[in-house]
N, C-alpha and C positions, 0 to 999 in steps of 0.2 A: 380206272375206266369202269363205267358199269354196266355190269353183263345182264342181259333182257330175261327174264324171267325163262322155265320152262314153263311151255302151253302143252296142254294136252291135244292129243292130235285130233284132226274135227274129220269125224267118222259121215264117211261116204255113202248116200243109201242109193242100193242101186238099182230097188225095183221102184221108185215115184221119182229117182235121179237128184243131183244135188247135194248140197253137205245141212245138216239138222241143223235148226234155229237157232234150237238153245247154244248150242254148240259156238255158233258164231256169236251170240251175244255174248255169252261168257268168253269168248277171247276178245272183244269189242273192249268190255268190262274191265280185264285185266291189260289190255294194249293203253287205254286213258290212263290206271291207277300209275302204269308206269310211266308215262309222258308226263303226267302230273309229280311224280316221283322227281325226274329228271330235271323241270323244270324247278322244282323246289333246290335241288341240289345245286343248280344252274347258276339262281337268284345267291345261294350259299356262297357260292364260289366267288361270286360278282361283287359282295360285300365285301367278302375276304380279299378282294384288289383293289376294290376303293380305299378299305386299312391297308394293306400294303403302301398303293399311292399314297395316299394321306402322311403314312411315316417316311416312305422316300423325300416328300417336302419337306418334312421335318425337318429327314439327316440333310437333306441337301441345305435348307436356311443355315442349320447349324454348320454346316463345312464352312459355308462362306460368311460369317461367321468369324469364326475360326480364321480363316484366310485373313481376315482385313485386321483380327485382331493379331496374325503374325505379322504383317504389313506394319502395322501401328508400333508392334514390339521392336522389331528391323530400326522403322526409322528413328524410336527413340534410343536405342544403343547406338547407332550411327550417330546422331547428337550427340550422346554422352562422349563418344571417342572423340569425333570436333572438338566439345568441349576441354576432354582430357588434352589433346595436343595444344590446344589454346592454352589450356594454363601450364605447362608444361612450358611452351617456349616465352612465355612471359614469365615464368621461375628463372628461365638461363639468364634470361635479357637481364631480370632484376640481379641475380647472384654475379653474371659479370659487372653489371655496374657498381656493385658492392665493392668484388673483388676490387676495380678498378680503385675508384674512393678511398679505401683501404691504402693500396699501394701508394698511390700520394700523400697520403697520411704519413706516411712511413717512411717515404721518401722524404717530405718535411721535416717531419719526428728528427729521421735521422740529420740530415743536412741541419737541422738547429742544434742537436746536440754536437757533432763535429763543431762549428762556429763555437759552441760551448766550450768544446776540448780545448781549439784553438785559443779564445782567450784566456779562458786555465793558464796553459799552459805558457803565456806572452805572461800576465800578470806573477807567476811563478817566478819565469825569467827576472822579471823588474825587480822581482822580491830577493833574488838570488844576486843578483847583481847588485842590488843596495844594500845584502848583507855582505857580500865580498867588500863593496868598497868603505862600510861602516867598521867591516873590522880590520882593514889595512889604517883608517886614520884612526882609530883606538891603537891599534899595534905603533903608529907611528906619533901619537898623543904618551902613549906609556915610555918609548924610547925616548924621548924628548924630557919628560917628567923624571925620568932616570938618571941621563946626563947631567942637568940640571939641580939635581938634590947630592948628586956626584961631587959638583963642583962648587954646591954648598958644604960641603962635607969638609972637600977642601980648603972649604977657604977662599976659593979663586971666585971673582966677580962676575956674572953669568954674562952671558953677552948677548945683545938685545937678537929676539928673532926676526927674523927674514921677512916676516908680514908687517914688524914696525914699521923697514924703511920701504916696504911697498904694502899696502894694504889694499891696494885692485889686484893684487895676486898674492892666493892662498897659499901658505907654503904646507905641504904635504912627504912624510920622510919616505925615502924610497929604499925601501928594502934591500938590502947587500944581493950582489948577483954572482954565483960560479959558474965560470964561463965551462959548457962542456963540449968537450970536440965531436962532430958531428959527421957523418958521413957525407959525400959528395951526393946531392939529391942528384937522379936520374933523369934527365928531359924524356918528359913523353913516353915511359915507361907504361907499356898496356901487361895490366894485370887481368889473369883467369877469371873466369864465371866463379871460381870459391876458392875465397882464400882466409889468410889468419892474418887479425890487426891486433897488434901489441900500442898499447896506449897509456900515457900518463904524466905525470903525476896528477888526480884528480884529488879535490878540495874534500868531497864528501861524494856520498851517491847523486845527490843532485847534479851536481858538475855532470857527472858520470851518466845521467838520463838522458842533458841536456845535450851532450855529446851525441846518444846513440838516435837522437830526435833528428840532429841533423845529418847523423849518416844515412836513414829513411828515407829522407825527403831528397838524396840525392836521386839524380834519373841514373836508370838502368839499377839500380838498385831495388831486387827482390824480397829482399831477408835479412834482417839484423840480430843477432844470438850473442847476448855477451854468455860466455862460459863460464868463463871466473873474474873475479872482481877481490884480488885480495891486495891488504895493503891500499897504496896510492895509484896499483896499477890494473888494467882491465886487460884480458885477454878475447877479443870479440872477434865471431865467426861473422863473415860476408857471402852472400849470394850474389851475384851479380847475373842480368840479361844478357848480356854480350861484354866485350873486352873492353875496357873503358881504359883512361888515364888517370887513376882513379886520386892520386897525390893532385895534381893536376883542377881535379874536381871539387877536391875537400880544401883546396885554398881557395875556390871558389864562394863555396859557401858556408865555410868556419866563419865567427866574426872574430876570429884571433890569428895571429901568426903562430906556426909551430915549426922545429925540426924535426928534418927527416931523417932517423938511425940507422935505420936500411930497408931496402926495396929491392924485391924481385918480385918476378909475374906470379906468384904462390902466398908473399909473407908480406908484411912491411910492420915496422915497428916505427912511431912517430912520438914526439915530445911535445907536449901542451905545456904552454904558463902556469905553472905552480899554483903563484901569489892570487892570481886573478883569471880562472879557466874563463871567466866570463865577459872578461874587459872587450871592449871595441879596437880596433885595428890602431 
């Protein structure tokens, strides 16, 4: 604020009355210099608010501004998140369809290889079973041969074979048989969920696989463990789902007949075909 000058005081006369001329002009003088002061300072002041105003514009253009280029910022991270969830659930969509495609793949893959196994394992069979019967008629070729230079040996006049006076049927020699006594099989004997199978005589291990193929394939059968395998004979652990018949089951789908040694619900010990584990019924 600004404070009005000190005047000097305007001296009173009091014999012609009134206050001296000069007196009032010089405070006349100095009452303008300071109105003119004031209005100078006024005008100052006046300026100094239009700068003021003038930068309030300013800051105020620049806020808004500012505002719309947050706006503009807002909405392009909102896009980008659209966007990110967009690709994002078109990543799932595409990796399950993958996964999917994959799994059938695999399911194929696998399901041709089984098919594979399976005739593996059928042409194996063919191979197993034309070697059994290739070496029963060599075995029964060689006893034949043997006899025969026997009873050139002797002397004695061979006597014509079995296929001279019939040649639509091939004579084939059949192996000598001891008969072994066998125990009374069980009717319908239900054996435990695990038990021990005693088995034999097998040809080779193959006999021996082709055996354990089709205790597998039997139903309610979980588990097939042969433990030992010495000699001709096999000592094989069974798991079984529930209580089967299981003697019962395995003449089902053996393609051989066998005897039964013995059977209880825990053990059973069974006899396969020596000559031929692979022959047909």
């Amino acid at each position: 604020m600004i404070r009005p000058p000190d005047y000097p005081r305007l001296r009173y006369r009091r014999l012609l009355g009134g206050y001296n001329r000069n007196d009032v002009n010089y405070s006349l003088r100095e009452l303008e210099d300071a109105v003119r002061r004031l209005e100078e300072q006024l005008e100052e002041a006046r300026g100094r608010a239009r700068d003021t105003e003038t930068e309030l514009r300013f800051t105020q253009a620049e806020l808004a501004a500012f505002r719309a280029r947050e706006a503009q910022i807002t909405e392009a991270f909102a896009g980008a998140q659209r966007r990110a969830a967009e690709l994002e659930e078109s990543a799932e969509a595409r990796s399950r369809m993958i996964v999917a495609q994959a799994e059938e793949q695999a399911a194929k893959i696998r399901g041709d290889a089984h098919l594979k196994i399976e005739d593996t394992a059928r042409q194996l069979d063919e191979i197993l079973k034309l070697k059994g019967t290739l070496a029963e008629s060599v075995r029964g070729v060689l006893t034949e041969i043997d006899q025969l230079l026997g009873r050139i040996e002797r002397g004695e006049r061979p006597a014509a074979a079995p296929d001279a006076a019939d040649p639509a049927s091939p004579w084939t020699p059949q192996p000598a048989t001891v008969e072994t006594p066998v125990a009374a099989e069980p009717a319908g004997l239900l054996f435990e969920r695990r038990i021990e199978l005693e088995a034999g005589p097998f040809a080779d291990f193959a006999a021996l696989s082709t055996f354990e193929r089709a205790l597998g394939r039997l139903p309610s059968v979980q588990d097939v463990y042969v433990r030992r395998f010495s000699g001709d004979e096999a000592a094989i652990e069974l798991t079984l789902g529930d209580e089967i018949d299981l003697v019962g089951r395995l003449r089902e789908a053996l393609p051989y007949e066998f005897d039964v040694e013995h059977a209880d619900p825990r053990s059973a010990r069974i006899r396969v075909p020596a000559a031929s584990p692979l022959g047909a019924r």
